[in-house]
N, C-alpha and C positions, 0 to 999 in steps of 0.2 A: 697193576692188579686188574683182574677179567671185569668185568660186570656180572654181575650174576644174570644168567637168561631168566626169566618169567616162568613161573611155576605152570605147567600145566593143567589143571584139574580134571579135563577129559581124560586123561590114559589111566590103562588099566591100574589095578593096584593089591598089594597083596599085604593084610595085616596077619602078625604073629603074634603068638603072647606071650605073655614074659615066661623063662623057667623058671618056676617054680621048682625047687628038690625037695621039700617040707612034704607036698602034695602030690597026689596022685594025676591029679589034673589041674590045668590052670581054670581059671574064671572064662574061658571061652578056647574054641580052635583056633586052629588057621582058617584064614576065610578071604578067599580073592574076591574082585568090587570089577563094577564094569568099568570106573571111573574111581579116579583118589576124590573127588567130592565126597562121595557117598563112605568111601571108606574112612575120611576125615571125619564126614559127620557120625557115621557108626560109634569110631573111636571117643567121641569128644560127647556124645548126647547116649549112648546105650549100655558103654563099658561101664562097670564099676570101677570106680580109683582105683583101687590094689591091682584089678585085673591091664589098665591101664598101664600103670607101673611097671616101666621094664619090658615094654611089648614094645615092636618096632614098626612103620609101615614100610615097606619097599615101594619103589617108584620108577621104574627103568632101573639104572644103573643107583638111585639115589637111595637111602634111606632115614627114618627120620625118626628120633627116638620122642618121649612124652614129650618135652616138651618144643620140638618142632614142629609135631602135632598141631598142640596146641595154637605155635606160631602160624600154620595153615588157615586152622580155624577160625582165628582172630585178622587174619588178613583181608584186607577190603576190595580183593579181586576171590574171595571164599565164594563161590556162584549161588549156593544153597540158601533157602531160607536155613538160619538158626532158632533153635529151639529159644523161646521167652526161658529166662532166668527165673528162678522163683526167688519171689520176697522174701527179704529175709524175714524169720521169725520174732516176732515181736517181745519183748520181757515183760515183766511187772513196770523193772526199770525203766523202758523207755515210755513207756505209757507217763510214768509220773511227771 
């Protein structure tokens, strides 16, 4: 079995969104990145989930569907600052 080589995040990158056939238009274009950072971060802090859903990024020859996305995002060679998480909401319930 290969190793897999190291993700690049410098090269360029091109996100698509998902088809939608329901709709006239999906939740966003196409939209090329000067860089898969930017275009991971795009995907993972700006899209709406649905629009997420089903969209792909291309990467050279690579692509990478929601949730390799994600796997990008979540990896600890990700070069970007990430967006802070917001608190969860708090209930009645937890309060008590």
């Amino acid at each position: 079995m290969r190793p897999l080589r190291p993700f690049n995040y410098n090269t360029s990158a091109e996100l698509f969104p998902a088809a939608i056939r329901k709709k006239k238009r999906a939740g966003f274009a196409y939209r090329r990145f000067g860089t898969a950072a930017e275009a991971v971060r795009f995907a993972m802090e700006e899209l709406p989930a649905d629009s997420l859903n089903g969209a792909y990024l291309q990467v050279e020859e690579a692509r990478f569907d929601q949730n390799g996305i994600r796997s990008l995002y979540e990896s600890e060679g990700f070069p970007l600052p990430r967006r802070p998480r917001p608190e969860p909401a708090q209930t009645d319930a937890d309060a008590a």
